[in-house]
N, C-alpha and C positions, 0 to 999 in steps of 0.2 A: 975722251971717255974710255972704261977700261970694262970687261965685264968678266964673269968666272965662265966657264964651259959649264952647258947645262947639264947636268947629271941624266941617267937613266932613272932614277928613283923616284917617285911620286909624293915621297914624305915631304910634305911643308917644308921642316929643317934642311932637307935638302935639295929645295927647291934652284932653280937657275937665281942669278944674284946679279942688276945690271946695274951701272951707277949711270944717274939722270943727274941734269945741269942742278938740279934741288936734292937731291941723293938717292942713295941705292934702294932698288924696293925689288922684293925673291917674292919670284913667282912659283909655279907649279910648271911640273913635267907631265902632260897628257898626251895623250892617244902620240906620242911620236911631236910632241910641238910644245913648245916654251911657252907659260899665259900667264899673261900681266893682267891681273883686273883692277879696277882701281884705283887709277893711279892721280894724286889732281896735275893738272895741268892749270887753272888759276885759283885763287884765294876764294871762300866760299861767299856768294855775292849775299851777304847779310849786313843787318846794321850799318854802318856809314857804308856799305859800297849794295848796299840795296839800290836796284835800278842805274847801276853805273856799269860803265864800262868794265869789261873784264880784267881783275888788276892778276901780275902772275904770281904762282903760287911760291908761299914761302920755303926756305931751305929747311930742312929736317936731319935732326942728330941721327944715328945709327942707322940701320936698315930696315927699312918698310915692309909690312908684310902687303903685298900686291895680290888677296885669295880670291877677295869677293869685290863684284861692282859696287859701284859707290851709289848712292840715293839719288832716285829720282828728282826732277823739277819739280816744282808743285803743277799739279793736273787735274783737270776733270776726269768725268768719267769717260768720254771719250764720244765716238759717234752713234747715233740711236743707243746709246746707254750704254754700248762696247765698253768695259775697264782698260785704260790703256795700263794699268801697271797693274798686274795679278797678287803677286810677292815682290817686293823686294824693301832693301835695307831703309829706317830712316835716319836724316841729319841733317845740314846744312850744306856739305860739301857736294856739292852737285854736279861743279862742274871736274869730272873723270872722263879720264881716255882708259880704254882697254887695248891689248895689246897682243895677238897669233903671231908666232914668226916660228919657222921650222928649228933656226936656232939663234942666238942672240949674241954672231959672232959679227964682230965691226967689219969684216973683209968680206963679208956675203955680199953687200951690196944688191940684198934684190926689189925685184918693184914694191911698192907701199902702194895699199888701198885701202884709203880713208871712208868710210861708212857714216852717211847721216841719217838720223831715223827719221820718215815722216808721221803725220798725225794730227794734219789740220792745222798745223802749227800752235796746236793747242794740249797734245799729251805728245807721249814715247819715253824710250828709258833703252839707251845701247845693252842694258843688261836682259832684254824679253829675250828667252829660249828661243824667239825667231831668228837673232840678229847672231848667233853663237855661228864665229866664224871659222869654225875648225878644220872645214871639209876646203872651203876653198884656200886657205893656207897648205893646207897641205897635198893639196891637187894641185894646185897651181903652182906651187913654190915659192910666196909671197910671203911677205908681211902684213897684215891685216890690220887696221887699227878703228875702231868705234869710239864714237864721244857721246858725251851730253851736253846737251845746251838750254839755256832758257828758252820755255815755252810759253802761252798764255799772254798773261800780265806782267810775268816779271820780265818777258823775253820780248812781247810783240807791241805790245798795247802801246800808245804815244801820250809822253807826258811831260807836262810840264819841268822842264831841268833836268828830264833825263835826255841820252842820247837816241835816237830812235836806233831802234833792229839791233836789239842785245842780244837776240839771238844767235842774230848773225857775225854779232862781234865777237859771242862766244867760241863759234866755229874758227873766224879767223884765229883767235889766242889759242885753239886746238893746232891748228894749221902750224902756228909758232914753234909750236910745240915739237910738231913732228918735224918739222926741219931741223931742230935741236937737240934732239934726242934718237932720232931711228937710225940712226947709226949704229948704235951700242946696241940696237934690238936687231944688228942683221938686215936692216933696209938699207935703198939707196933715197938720200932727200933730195936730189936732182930726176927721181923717177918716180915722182906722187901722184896717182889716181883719186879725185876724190871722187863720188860716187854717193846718187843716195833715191830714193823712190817717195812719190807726192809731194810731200811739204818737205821731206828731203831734194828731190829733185829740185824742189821750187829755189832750196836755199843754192844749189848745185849752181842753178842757173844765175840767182843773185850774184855769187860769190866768181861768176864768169866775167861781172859788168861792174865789180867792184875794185876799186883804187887798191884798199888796201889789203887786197888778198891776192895781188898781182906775184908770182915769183913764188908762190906758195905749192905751186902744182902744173900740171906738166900734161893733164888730159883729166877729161871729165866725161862722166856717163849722170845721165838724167835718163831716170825712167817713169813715165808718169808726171810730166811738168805739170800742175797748176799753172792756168791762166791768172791767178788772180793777186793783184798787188794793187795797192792803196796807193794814192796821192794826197800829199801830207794832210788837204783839206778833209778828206772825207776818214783818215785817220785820226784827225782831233774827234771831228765829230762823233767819233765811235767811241774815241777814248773818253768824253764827255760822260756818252749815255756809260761807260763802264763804272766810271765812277759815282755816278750819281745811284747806280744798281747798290752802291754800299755808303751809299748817303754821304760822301764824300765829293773834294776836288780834283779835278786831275792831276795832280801834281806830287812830285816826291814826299816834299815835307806832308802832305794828308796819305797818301797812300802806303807809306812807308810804317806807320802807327797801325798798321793792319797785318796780322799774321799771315806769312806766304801762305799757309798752307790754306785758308782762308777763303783767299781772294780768287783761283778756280770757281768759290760758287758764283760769284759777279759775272763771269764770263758766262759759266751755264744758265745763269737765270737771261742775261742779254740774248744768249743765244734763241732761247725758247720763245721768245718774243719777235726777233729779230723780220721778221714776215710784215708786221705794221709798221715800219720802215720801209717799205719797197718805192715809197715817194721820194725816199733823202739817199735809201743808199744803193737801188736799182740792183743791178743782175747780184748782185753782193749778198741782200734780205735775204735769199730762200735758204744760200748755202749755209745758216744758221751756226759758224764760226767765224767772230769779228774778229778775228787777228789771221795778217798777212803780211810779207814786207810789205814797207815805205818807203815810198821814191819820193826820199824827202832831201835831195840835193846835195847829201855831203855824205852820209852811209852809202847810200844806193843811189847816185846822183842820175840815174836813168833807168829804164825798165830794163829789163836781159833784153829784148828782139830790139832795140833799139839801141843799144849799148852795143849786141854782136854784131851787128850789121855795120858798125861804124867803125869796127875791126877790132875792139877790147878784148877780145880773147883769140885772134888771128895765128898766135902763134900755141894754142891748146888744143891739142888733138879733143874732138868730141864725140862721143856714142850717145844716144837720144832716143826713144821710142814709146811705143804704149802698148797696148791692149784691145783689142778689137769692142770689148765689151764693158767698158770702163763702168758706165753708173750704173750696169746690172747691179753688183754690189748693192749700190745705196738702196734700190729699188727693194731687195731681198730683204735685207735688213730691216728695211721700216714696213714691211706687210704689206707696201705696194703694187709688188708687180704681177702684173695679170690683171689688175683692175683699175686700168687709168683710165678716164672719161676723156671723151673730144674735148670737152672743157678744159681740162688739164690739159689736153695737146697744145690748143690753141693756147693759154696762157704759156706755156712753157715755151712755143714758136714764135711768141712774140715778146717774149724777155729775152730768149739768150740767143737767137736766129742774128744772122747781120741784116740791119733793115726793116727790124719792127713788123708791122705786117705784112710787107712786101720778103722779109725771109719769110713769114709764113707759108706766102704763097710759095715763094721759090721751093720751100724743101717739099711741103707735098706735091708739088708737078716732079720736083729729082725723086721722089720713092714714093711713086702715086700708088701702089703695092699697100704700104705701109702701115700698120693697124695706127691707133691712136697710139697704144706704149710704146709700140717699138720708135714713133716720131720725138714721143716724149724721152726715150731713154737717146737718138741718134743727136739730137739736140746738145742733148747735157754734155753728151760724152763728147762730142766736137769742140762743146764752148769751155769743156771745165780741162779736157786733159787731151785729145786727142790733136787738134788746130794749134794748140800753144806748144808742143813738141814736135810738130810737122814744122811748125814757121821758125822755132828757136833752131832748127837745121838749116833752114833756108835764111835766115840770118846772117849765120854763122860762115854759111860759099857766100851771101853775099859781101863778107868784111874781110874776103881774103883768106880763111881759115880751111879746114877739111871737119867735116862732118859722116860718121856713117848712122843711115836710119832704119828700125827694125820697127816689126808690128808681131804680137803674139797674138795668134787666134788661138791655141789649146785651149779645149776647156775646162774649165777645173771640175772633177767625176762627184764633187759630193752635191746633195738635196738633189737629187735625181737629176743632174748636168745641167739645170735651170739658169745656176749664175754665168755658165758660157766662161768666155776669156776675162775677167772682169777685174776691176780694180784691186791691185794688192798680191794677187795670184803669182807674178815673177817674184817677189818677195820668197815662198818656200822654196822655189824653183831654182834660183840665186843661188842660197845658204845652204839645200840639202833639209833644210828642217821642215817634215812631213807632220809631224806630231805639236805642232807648238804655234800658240798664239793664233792669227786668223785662220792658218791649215787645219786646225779643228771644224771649222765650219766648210771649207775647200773640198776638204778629204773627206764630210762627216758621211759615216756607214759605206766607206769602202778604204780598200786596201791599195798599199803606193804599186804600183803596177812597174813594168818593166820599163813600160813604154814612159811615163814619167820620170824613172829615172833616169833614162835615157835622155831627155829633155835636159834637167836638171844639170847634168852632166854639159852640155851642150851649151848650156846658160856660162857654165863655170868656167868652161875652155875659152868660148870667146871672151868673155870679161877679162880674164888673164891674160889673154894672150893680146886684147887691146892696152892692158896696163904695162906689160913688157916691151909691145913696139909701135903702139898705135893701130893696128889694124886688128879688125875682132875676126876676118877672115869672110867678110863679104866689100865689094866694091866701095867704094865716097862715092855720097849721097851727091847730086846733081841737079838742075832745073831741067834740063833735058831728059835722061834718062831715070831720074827720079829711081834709083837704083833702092830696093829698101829688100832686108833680110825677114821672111815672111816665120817667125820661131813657131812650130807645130811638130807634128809626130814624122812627117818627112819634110824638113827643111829646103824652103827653094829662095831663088831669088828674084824678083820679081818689080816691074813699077810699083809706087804707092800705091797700095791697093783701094784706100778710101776717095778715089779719084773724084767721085761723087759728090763727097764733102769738103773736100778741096775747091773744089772750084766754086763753091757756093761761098767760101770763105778768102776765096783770092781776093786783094785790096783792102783785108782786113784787117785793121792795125791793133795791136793786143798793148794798150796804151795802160797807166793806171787811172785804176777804176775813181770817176770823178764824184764829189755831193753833188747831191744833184736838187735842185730848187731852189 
């Protein structure tokens, strides 16, 4: 691969010019960094390759202009009616990589850090204002690179003749991608980071315990794991009720005769309902998004804590953590919090507790303190994000592998510091972007403060500095000294701090989620 020296000049025409295994596509010269937007990496999954496998993207005469991101997956609107896609482009061509590199010389050789968006596995789009990776390119001195992939129905949902988890095959054909091409962008493909937060981390984790993603990458960071992954039975079953939502079969040939753009509403009207299910598809009903991977034996032939433990990802460096305050979010959003009933405690401590009602009892004797919400909120956050990226660490030492673990207590300063440490919040903290996407609600009616940038800053250095040598610059996580990087306005290091909820959850196997009746 050959590429031109990126100009100083910001004009389009004279934009940096790299040529890719499919050809050349000029980018722009910003703030000091070469940007690729746009680029495909496979053929757009429409007509015959509707619900198939990611096939790669055809070769192109002349040079590509790489300005603007490529179009979303098709989506809903997102969580409590959140828009996951504000503006952006439409088409077919969905599946793009974007592309920050300081310069897009083949001898740079520097680390690559691959970006998955999450979102329930049901919206996102690498082009949201949150995900603009310019700051940690050029702080770090990386290569940055963001995709798209199937989300929803066309990405998660299980159907008849399709392959399951096209989501996730999308990712690995991105994966392909970068090993084939970030050369000529300035990267090393022997030094890839992939990296991603919730339904990204979840895929993070997937792509740790999968066959064909093996050799694609070199250390991983999960932030915010998702617990929650389907077993193929209770994936048909969903995929059943999805189809029947648009009065169809589950299957290609019926589903395929439906507008992508369409079929989002199937998933949200499923979702809205999804609560009088609690008999068939248990702790799964409430989170009122039916797509999740499928550990359906040959994509994802094993769940991640079970896949790492048995040494699948032994020789990938891993970074893992969460948020002290994960489902305050949810709480905020939907006009819950501050008004949960014992009723809701107790339902909620006896759906996602380990133990039914014997965790009930357990966690109010461990935080016998505890109002009704804060049981209701300690629960969720344990069973949805916090226990499934403690134990994907402990996995991870236990297969032979090195793990380091972090918790963020900061709390995010907007609606009067209510939402606390809470889901989503590393996300601006990450990228630098105060002003975009859920940091409008984070930050809402205050100013980015020193002390957050300072954080932010901190966020950036270690994730860089893990994707250059594997260490983000605190201890490997441990069963003894359970070593964990506490991220706040003065950083310590410290045991797991949720000791509490550790042990309530020790023996507990994060298996996929079974039908149940």
């Amino acid at each position: 691969m050959t590429t031109n020296n990126a100009p100083q000049s910001a004009t389009p025409s004279d934009g940096p010019v790299v040529r890719t295994a499919t050809g050349p596509v000029r980018g722009l010269q910003e703030n000091g960094l070469a940007v690729f937007r746009g680029i495909p990496f496979a053929e757009p999954p429409v007509g015959e390759l509707r619900f198939a496998a990611p096939r790669p993207a055809t070769a192109w005469d002349g040079t590509r202009e790489a300005y603007a991101f490529g179009p979303p997956p098709p989506q809903d609107l997102g969580i409590q009616g959140r828009t996951g896609v504000l503006d952006a482009p439409e088409g077919d061509d969905w599946l793009t990589v974007n592309v920050w590199t300081p310069a897009p010389d083949p001898s740079a050789r520097r680390p690559v850090m691959v970006w998955i968006y999450g979102g329930a596995y049901k919206l996102g789009h690498s082009g949201s204002p949150g995900y603009d990776a310019q700051r940690i390119a050029r702080e770090g001195d990386v290569v940055v690179v963001t995709l798209n992939y199937r989300v929803g129905m066309e990405g998660f949902a299980q159907i008849e003749g399709a392959p399951a988890n096209r989501g996730l095959l999308d990712q690995v054909a991105a994966l392909e991608w970068v090993r084939e091409n970030v050369t000529a962008f300035g990267g090393d493909p022997d030094q890839v980071t992939v990296m991603g937060e919730s339904a990204g981390a979840g895929s993070v984790a997937s792509l740790l315990a999968m066959p064909r993603a093996r050799g694609l990458f070199r250390r991983a960071v999960a932030q915010s794991v998702p617990g929650t992954f389907f077993s193929r039975e209770l994936a048909e079953d969903i995929g059943r009720a999805l189809a029947a939502e648009a009065g169809l079969r589950p299957t290609v040939a019926d589903l395929a005769t439906t507008d992508p753009r369409r079929l989002p509403d199937v998933g949200q009207a499923l979702g809205a309902k999804m609560l009088q299910n609690v008999d068939r598809w248990g702790q799964i009903a409430p989170t009122v998004t039916p797509f999740s991977p499928v550990v359906d034996g040959d994509v994802l032939p094993t769940a991640p804590w079970q896949a790492l433990a048995s040494g699948s990802a032994r020789d990938v460096d891993l970074l893992v953590g969460h948020n002290r305050d994960e489902f305050r979010l949810f709480l905020v959003m939907a006009g819950m919090y501050g008004s949960i009933t014992e009723e809701q405690a107790t339902g909620a401590l006896r759906l996602f507790a380990p133990g039914g009602e014997a965790g009930e009892r357990a966690y109010r004797a461990a935080f016998p303190e505890a109002s009704a919400g804060e049981l209701y909120e300690r629960v969720q956050t344990d069973w949805l994000f916090a226990m499934p990226s403690l134990r994907l660490a402990e996995a991870q030492v236990a297969g032979g592998g090195r793990a380091h673990l972090y918790e963020l207590t900061w709390g995010a300063p907007g609606s009067g510091g209510v939402l606390g440490a809470c889901h989503g919040l590393d996300i601006p903290l990450l990228f630098g972007t105060f002003e975009a996407d859920l940091a409008n609600l984070l930050w809402a009616g205050t100013g980015v403060t020193p002390e957050a940038e300072a954080l932010s800053t901190r966020f950036r250095t270690a994730w860089t500095a893990f994707a250059r040598t594997g260490d983000p610059g605190w201890p490997a996580y441990d069963t003894t000294d359970r070593s964990t990087q506490i991220l706040d306005t003065t950083p310590t290091v410290t045991a797991y701090p949720e000791e509490t909820s550790r042990q309530l959850w020790e023996g507990y196997d994060f298996v996929p989620s079974p039908l149940l009746g």
